[in-house]
N, C-alpha and C positions, 0 to 999 in steps of 0.2 A: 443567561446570556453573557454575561460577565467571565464565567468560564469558558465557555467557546473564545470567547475575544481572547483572553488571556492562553489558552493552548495553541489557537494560531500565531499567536505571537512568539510563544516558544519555541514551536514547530520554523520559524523563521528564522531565528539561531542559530538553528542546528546548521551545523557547515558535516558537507554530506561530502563521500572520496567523489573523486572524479569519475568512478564508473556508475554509483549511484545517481549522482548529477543527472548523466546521459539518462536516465531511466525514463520512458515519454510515459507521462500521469496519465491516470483517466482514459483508458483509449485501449479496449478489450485485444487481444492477441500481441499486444509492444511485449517484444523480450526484459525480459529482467537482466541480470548478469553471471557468471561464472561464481562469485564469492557469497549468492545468498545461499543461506543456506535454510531449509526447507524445516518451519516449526507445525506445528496443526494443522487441520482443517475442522471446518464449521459448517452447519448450512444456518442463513437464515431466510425468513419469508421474508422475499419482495413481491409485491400486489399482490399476485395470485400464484408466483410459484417459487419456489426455493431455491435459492442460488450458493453454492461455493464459496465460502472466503477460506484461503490459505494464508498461513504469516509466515513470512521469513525474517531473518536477522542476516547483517549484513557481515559478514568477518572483519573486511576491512576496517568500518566507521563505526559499526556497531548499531547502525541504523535499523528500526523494525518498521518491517512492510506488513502490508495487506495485499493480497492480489482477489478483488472481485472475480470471478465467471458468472457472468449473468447475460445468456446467449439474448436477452429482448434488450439488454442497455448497451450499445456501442463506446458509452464512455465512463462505463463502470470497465475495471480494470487497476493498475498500480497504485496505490496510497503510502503515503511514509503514516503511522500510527506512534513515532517515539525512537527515544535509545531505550 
């Protein structure tokens, strides 16, 4: 518990470029930007079926995403995961 608390709080530090910024969370088909640039993909099991995650890193900030495709959650979608 204590780690979650302390990685959100990290994650709160992080000063992201201003196209990052714009990036709307959570919220399946929101564009990402021009400068990420495109690392893995994965599937993992959500409930009953497999969903997509891709990571990217951001050029500018240096920022790593996640982007969910998970066609049953409307607000799975963008996640910052770190530099």
């Amino acid at each position: 518990m204590t780690e979650d608390l302390n990685r959100k709080n990290e994650l709160k530090k992080m000063a992201l470029c201003d196209s990052c910024a714009g990036i709307q969370r959570n919220w399946r088909k929101a564009p990402g930007h021009p400068e990420l640039v495109q690392g893995g993909n994965r599937q993992e099991k959500r409930g009953a079926s497999l969903v997509t995650l891709t990571s990217y890193r951001c050029d500018r900030c240096g920022t790593a995403w996640e982007y969910e495709n998970n066609k049953a959650n409307q607000q799975a979608g963008w996640s910052v995961v770190g530099r």
